[in-house]
C-alpha positions in Angstrom: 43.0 116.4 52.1 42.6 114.0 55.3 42.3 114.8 58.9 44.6 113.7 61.2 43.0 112.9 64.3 45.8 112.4 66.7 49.4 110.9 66.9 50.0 108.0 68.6 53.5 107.5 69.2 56.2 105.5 72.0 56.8 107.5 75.3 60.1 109.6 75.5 62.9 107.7 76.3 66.3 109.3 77.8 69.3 108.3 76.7 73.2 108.9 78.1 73.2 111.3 80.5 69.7 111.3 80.7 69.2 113.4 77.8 65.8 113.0 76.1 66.0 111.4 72.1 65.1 114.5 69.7 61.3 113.4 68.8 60.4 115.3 65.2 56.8 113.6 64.5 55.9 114.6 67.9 57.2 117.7 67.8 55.1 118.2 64.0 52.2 117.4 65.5 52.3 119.6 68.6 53.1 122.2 66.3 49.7 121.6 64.4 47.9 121.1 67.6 47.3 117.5 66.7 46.7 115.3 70.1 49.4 113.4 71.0 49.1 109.8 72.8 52.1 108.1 74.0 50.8 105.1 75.9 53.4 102.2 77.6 51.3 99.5 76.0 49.1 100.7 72.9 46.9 97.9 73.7 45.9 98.7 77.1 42.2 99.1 77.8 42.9 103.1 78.4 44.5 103.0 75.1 41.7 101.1 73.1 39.7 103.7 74.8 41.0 106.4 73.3 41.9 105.5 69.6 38.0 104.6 70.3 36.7 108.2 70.9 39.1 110.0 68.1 36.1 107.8 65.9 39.3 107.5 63.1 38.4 105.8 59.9 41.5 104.2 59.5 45.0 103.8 61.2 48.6 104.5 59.3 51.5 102.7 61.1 54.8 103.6 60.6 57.6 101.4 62.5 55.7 101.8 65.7 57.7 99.1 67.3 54.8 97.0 69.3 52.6 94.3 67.9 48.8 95.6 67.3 46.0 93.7 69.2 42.7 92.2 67.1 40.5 94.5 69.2 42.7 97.6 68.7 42.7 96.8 64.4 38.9 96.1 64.6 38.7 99.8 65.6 38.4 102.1 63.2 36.1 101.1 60.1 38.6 101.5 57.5 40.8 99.1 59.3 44.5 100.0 59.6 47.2 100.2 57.1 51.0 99.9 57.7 53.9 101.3 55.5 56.6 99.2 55.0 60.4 99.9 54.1 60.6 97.1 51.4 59.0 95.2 47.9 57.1 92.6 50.6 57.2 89.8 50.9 60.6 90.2 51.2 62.4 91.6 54.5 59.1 90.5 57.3 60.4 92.1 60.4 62.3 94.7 62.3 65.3 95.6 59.5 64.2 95.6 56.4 66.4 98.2 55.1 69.3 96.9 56.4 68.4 93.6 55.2 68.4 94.6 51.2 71.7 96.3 51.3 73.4 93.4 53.0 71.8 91.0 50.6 73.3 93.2 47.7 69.5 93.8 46.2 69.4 96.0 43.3 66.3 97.6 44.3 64.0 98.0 47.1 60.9 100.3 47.9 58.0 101.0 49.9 54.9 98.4 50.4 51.7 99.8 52.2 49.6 96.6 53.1 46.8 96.0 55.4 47.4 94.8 58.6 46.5 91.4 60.0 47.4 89.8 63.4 50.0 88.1 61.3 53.4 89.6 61.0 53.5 92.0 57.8 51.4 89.5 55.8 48.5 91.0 55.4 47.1 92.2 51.2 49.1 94.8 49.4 47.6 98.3 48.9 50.2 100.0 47.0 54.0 99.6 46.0 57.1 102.1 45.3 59.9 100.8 43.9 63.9 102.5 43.8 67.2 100.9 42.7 69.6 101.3 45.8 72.9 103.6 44.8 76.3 101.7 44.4 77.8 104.2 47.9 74.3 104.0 50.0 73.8 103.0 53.6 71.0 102.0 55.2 70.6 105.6 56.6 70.8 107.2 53.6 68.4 104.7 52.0 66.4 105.2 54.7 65.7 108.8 54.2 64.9 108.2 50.5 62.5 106.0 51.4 60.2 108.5 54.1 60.0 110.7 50.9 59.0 107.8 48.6 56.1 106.8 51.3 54.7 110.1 52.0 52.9 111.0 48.5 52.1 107.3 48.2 50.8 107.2 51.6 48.2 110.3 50.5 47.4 108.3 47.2 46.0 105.0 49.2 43.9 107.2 51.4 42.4 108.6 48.6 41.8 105.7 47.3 40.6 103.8 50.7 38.3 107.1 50.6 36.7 106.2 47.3 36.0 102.5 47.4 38.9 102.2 44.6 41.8 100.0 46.3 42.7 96.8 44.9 44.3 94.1 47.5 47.1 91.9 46.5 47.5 88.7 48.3 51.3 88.5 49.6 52.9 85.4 47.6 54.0 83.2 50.7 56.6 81.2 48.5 58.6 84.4 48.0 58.7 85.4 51.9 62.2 86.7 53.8 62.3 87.4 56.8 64.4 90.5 58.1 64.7 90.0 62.0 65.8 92.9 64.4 69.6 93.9 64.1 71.7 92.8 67.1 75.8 94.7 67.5 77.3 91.6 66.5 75.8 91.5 63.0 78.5 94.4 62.5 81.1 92.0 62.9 82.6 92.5 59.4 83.5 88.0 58.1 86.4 88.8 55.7 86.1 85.1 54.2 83.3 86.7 52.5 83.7 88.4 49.0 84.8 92.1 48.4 81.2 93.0 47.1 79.1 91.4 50.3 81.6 93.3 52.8 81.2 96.6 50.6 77.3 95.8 51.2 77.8 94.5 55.0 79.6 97.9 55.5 76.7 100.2 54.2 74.3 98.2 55.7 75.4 98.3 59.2 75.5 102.3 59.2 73.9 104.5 61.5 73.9 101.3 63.4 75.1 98.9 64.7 78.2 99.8 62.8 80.4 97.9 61.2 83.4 96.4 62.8 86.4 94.3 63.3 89.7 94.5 65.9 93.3 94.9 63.7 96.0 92.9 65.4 99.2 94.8 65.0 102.9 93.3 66.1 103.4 94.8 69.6 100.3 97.0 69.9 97.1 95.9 72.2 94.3 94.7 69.4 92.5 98.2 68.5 88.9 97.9 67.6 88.0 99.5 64.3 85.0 100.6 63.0 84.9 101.0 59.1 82.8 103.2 57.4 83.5 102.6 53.9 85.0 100.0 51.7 85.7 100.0 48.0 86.3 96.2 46.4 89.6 95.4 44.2 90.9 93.3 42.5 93.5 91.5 44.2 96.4 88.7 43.0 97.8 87.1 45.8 96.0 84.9 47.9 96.8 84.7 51.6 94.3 84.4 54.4 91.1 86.2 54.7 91.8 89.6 57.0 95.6 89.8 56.4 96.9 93.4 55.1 98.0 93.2 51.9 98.9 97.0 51.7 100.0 99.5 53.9 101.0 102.7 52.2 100.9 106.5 53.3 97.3 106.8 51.6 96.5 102.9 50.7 95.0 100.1 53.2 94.0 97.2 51.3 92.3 94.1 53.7 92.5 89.8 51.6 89.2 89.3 51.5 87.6 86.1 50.0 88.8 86.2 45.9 89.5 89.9 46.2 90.4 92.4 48.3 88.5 95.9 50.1 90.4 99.2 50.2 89.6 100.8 53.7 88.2 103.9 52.5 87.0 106.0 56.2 87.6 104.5 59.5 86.8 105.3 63.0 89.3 103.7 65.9 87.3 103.6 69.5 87.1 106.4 71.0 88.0 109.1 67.9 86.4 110.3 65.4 85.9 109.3 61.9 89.0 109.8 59.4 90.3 108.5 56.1 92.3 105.7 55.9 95.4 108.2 55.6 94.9 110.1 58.3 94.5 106.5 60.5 97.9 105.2 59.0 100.1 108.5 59.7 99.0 107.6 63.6 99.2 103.8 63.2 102.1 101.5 62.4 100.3 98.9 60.1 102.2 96.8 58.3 101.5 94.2 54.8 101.1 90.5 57.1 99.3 92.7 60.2 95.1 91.3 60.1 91.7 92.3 60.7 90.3 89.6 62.8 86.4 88.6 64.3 88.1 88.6 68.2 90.6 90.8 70.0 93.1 87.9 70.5 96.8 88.8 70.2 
């Protein structure tokens, strides 16, 4: 029921070997002869120009990834309105997906707000909630998510349309913030409890991937990523990291009260297996560790 005037979108960037990232919105659009725009620096005076002349009533961001100028949100008379990947005001910022599954949240959602020159503070438009599944990373959540925006996305507009939005101030006392994601936030901390590595684990996948290095007696330190984890219950106490089990089909890592059963694993350079298929190539014994560094 709405127009869409153009997509503006970040330039094509190549990645190894050059290649060109797979771009599916601009691709959509193309295919719907909708004007694509991908300008350096959306704020640029050729820039403002343009969302200027497309005479828009009102702007829908989606993780564009460059912070809006005053004159560029002054644009179109509807103002602009940004969809968010989480129940603001929690998780501000770059990862908020990641952020609830590594905090262990229960739920999370969508939040379309409008936008102000301060970072995802401005009134709330609308709101989606979901409980986030025992197994589910932060791609998988991430998916269910686009699907949960998209009809809510076309039931603001209407609104907007119609005069008939209500704007909910953002409680400040309840802000969290959800900063961008940097490789060493994969670095799996095994003094922490079964059920915040389960969530560290799920969070850190597509990226930047969970981690740690296994010392093993007589072997260089081997990098690990793991891919999933399942907490148990675990008796003995020794310290956090050290195998506890090493069977033909078990891998059990001390965590912090507990233990985690390495589900899937990926060693550097291979692909992804099951924990079984890693120990019928590995010699890991009960005493070997996971550690934070690849010290011998």
């Amino acid at each position: 029921g709405h127009e869409v005037a153009a997509l503006f979108t970040q330039p094509d960037r190549a990645g190894r070997g050059h290649h060109h990232h797979p771009h599916p919105l601009k691709d959509e659009a193309l295919a719907r002869a909708t004007p694509v725009f991908q300008p350096e620096n959306v704020n640029s005076p050729d820039s403002l120009a343009d969302l200027r002349r497309l005479g828009a009533d009102v702007f829908v961001v989606a993780a564009y990834g460059q912070i809006l100028s005053a004159e560029l949100l002054a644009t179109p008379r509807w103002g602009a309105i940004n969809l968010h990947a989480s129940l603001l005001p929690k998780y501000r910022g770059a990862a908020p997906v990641q952020y609830a599954i590594w905090k262990g949240e229960a739920e999370t959602g969508v939040t379309i707000f409008r936008i102000e020159p301060k970072l995802d503070a401005g009134p709330i438009l609308a709101v989606a909630r979901t409980p986030i599944e025992p197994n589910e990373t932060s791609g998988d959540l991430e998916t269910r998510l686009a699907a949960l925006a998209a009809p809510l996305l076309a039931k603001t507009l209407a609104q907007i349309a119609s005069g008939a939005t209500e704007e909910l101030p953002q409680d400040r006392s309840a802000v969290t913030k959800a900063p961008r994601l940097k490789k060493s936030d994969g670095l799996i901390d095994w003094s922490r409890s079964p059920a915040a590595i389960d969530c560290q684990v799920r969070a850190m996948q597509p990226w930047p991937k969970p981690y740690s290095y296994l010392l093993t007696h007589g072997h260089e330190p081997l990098r690990l990523i793991v891919l999933e984890v399942e907490p148990v219950e675990w008796a003995p106490s020794v310290a956090p990291g050290t195998v506890v089990e090493a069977t033909r089909e078990w891998l059990v890592v001390q965590a912090d009260h507990g233990a985690v059963e390495l589900v899937r694993v990926q060693p550097a350079g291979k692909r992804p297996m099951t924990a079984a298929e890693f120990l019928r190539g590995h010699a890991v014994r009960v005493g070997d560790r996971f550690d934070s560094t690849p010290r011998d």
